[in-house]
N, C-alpha and C positions, 0 to 999 in steps of 0.2 A: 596444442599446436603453438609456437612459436613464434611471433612477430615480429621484428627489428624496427622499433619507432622512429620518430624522426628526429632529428637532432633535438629539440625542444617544443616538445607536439604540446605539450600543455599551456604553451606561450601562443596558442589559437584564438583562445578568449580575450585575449587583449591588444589583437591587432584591430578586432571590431570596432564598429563604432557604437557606442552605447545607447540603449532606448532612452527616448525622452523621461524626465519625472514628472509625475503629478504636481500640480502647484499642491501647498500649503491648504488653499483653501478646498481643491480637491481633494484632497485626504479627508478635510474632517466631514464633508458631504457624505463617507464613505461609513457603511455600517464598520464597528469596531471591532468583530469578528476580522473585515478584511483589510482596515488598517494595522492592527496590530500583525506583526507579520512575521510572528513565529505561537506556532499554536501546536501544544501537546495533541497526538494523536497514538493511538493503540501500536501505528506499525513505527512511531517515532517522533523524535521533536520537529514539526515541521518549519521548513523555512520557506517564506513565501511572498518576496519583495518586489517579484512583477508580478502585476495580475494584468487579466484580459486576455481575452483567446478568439480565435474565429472559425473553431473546429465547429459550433454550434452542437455538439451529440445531445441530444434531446434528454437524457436522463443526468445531466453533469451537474454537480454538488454546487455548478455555479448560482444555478435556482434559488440555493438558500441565504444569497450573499447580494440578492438586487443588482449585481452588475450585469446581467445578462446581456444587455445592449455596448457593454466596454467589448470591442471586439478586436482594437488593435493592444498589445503589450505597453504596458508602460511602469519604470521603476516609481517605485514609493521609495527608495533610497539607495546606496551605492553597493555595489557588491563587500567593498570592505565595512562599511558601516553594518551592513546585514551581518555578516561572519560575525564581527564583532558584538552585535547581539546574542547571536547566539551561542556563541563560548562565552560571553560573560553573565548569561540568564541562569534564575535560579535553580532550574530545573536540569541544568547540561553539566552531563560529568564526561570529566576526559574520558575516552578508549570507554567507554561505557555504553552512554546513550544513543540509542539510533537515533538516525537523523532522515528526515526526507526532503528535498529538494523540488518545490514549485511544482506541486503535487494538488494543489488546492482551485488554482484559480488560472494555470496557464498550462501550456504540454512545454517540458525543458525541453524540447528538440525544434520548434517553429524557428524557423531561421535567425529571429532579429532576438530571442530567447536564450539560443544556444550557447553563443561566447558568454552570456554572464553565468549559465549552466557549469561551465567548463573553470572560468575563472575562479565560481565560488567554490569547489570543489578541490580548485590548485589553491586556494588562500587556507582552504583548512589541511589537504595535505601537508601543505609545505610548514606546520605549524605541528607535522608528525604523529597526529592524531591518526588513531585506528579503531575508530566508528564504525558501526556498519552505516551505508549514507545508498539510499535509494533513492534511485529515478525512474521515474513512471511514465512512459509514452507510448503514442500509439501512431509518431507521427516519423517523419522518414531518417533512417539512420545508415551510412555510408562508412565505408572502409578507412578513410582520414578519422571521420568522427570515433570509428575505435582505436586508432593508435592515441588521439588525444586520453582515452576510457585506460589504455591500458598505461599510462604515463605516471598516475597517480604509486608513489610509493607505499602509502601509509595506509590510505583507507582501507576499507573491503567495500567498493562501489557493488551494486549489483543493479542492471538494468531490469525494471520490469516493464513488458512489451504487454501492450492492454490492446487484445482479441477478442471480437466477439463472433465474426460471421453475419452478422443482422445487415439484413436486406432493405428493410425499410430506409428508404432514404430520409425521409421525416424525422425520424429518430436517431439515425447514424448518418449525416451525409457523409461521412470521410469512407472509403473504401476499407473494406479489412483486409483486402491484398499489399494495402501499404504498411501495417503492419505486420505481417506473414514476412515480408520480404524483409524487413528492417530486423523479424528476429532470426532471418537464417545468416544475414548479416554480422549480425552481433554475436552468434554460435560460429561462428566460423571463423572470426576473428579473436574471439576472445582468449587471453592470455592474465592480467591479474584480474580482470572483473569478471561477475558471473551474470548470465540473463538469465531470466524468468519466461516462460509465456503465464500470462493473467488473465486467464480466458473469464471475462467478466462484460457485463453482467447476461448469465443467462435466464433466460423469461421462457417460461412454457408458451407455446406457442407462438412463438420469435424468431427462436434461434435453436430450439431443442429438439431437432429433428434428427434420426440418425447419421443420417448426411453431415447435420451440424456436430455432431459427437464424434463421428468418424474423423472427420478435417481437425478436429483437437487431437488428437490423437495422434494422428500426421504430424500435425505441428510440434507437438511433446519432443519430437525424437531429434529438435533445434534447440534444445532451451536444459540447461544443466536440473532445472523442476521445472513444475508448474503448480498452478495455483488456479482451482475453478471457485467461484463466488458468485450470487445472485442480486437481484436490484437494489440498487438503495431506494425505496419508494416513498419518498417525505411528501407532505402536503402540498408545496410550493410545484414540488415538481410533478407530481397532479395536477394543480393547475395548468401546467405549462402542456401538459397533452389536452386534457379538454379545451383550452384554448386554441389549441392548435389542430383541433379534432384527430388528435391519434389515439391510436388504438391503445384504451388501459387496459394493463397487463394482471392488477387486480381490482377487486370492488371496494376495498381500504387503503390505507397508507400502514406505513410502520415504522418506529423506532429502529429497529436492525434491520440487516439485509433481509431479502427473501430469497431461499432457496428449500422449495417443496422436498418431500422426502421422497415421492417417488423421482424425481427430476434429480435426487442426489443415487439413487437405486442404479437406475440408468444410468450413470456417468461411471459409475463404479463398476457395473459389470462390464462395460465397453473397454474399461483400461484393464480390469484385472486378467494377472499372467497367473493362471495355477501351479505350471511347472517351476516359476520362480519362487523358491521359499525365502530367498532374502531381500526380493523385490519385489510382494506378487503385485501390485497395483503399481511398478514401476514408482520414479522420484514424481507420485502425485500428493498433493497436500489442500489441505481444507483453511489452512489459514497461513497469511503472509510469510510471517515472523518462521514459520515452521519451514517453509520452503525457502528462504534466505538462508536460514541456518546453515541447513543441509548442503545447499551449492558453495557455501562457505566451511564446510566440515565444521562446524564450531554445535554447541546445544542450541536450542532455543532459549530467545532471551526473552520471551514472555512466557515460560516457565507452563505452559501448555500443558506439559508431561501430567501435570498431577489431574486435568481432565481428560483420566485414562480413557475413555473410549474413543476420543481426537487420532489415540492411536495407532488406530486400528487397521488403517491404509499405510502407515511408514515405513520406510526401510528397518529392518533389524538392528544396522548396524546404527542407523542414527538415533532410533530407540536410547539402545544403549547408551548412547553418548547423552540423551535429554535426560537419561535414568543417575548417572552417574553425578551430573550438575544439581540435580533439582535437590533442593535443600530447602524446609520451611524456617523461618528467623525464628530465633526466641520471642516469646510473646510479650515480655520485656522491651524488646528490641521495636516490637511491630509496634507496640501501644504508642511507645514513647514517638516515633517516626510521625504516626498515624493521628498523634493530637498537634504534636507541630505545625500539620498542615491543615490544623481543624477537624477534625473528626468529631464527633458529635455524641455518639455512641462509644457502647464495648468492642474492641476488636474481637473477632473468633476465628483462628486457625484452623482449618480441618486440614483431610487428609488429599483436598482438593484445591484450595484457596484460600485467601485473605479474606475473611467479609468487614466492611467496614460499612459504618454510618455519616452521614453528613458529608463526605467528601465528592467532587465532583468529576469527571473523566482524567483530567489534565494530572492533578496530587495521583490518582488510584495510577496513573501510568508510568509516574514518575516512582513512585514504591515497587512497580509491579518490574519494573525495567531493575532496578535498583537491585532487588530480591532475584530475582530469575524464577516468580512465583508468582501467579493468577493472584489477583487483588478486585474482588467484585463488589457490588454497591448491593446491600441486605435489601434495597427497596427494588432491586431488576435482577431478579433472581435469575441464572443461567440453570435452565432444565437439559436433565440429562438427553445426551443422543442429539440435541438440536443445535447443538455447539457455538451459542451464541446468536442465533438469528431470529427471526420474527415468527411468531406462530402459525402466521400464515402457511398453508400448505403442509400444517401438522399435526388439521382439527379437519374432520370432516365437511367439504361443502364449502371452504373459505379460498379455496384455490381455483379459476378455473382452468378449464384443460385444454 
């Protein structure tokens, strides 16, 4: 569908007036996780130069960063200074490297967020760059806000809208009808960008009710993918429910997400089309990168494809397109890359990934983005079927129900 923008929609960001900055000395009070303010992640290099939010969702990655109590926005530096981090960091290749935008520590769409959102988005456009660049929100988005989305020449933006359904207000005070609304919004208006729904995180017993399955489902049929994902459940953020006496969702923490196998069973049988043989589970996907792709026609650029049973739910035709891209380097190629950035050990290429030694998430993302080729750490071994996530709910008796 079609939209005619407005004479200079992306000239939105900068009629604002800009958030305050942190002094000097607040910065360094600040753990260096969230001072430094672009940090390699899996779905992208992320950029992340206002922190503080006042959404409060009980389960948010802000837990592991001490600021919980920062609840208004504030810049640690200017939107062109930021951009200019981040194209001139080591790790950022033109038209290459994804990128994600304030993804970490704030929601890009809170009102006093939004223009520098938009601004930083038009500083790298306009610099002609065709990044994929994702933005993740859960908070409200309007008809204006996508003529500014669809303004952008160069990028491939793609919005993702983070849905859960969860009731508990302890946990989620924001309503999930403001994001239900914000992505039929964004479907309906959208013309060069593409929306996601990120039906995350679901918790057995939370939110996994058929009613809660059903309503995804509904929602799917706004959003060009989706993307379902379970808890990130860290220590910190354990604490933050026993403190708060809510309800834990397990009896451990864990390194990866959690999503139990039957909790994955159920999700699958509720979207799968048997009559569709070249969509039977419809544009549903098991990890980010894979449904970006897709709403962007392009392969995946975390090179996915080679942990063939990932898939098993995708379209045929995008299949194809991950089949055609995926290419392991020469082992020449990998070794040399892979000491560069410190590697410790022998590299070994299979038929699946990279494995590498000594190297830590940020170097394996920057290869793995680099490659369009899984790049895993020999010491966190990815088992088959569980594609990346925490054991929990994949061993007898570790899950409850």
């Amino acid at each position: 569908m079609e939209h005619s923008p407005s004479p200079n929609p992306a000239s939105a960001g900068r009629r604002k007036r800009a958030l305050p900055l942190l002094t000097p000395e607040e910065i360094k009070g600040l753990k260096p996780k969230l001072s430094d303010v672009i940090e390699y992640r899996k779905s992208g290099l992320s950029l992340n130069h206002v922190i503080g939010c006042p959404l409060e969702c009980g389960y948010c990655i802000r837990h592991l960063y001490d600021n919980w109590a920062m609840k208004t926005p504030r810049l640690l530096m200017s939107d062109e200074e930021a951009v200019a981090a981040l194209t001139g960091h080591r790790y950022f290749r033109p038209h290459i490297t994804p990128v994600q935008v304030f993804n970490k520590a704030t929601d890009p769409m809170l009102p006093g967020v939004k223009p520098h959102t938009f601004n930083t988005l038009r500083l790298l456009d306009e610099q002609g760059l065709t990044n994929h660049v994702l933005v993740i929100t859960r908070w409200r988005v309007d008809p204006e806000d996508c003529q500014v989305l669809n303004s952008y020449q160069n990028l491939k933006v793609t919005v993702l809208v983070t849905h859960s359904n969860i009731q508990h207000r302890g946990i989620e005070p924001v309503d999930s009808s403001i994001a239900a609304n914000s992505l039929k919004i964004l479907h309906e208006h959208a013309d060069r960008y593409r929306v996601i729904l990120y039906w995350r995180p679901i918790v057995p017993g939370l939110n996994d009710s058929d009613e809660d399955i059903a309503r995804a489902v509904e929602l799917s049929r706004h959003a060009h993918a989706t993307v379902f994902t379970g808890l990130f459940y860290r220590k910190e953020i354990a604490a933050y429910y026993q403190e708060m006496g809510l309800p834990e969702p397990y009896d451990t923490t864990a390194r990866r997400k959690i999503m139990p196998e039957t909790l994955e069973s159920r999700i699958l049988a509720a979207f799968h089309r048997p009559s569709d043989k070249e969509q039977p589970f419809g544009p549903l996907f098991r990890k980010t990168s894979c449904a970006v792709s897709y709403a962007h026609r392009v392969p995946d650029y975390n090179g996915h494809y080679g942990i063939r049973e990932l898939c098993d739910i995708c379209p045929v035709k995008q299949v194809s397109l991950c089949a055609q891209a995926w290419k392991a380097p020469a082992q020449q190629d990998a070794d040399r890359a892979a000491a560069e950035l410190g590697a410790t050990g022998p590299v070994e290429i299979t038929d699946r990934a990279i494995i590498t030694e000594g190297l830590d998430e940020q170097p394996r993302y920057y290869l793995q983005h680099g490659y369009g080729f899984q790049v895993h750490d020999r010491s966190h071994p990815h088992r088959p079927r569980r594609h990346g996530r925490a054991e929990i709910g994949w061993e007898e008796g570790t899950s409850r129900p």
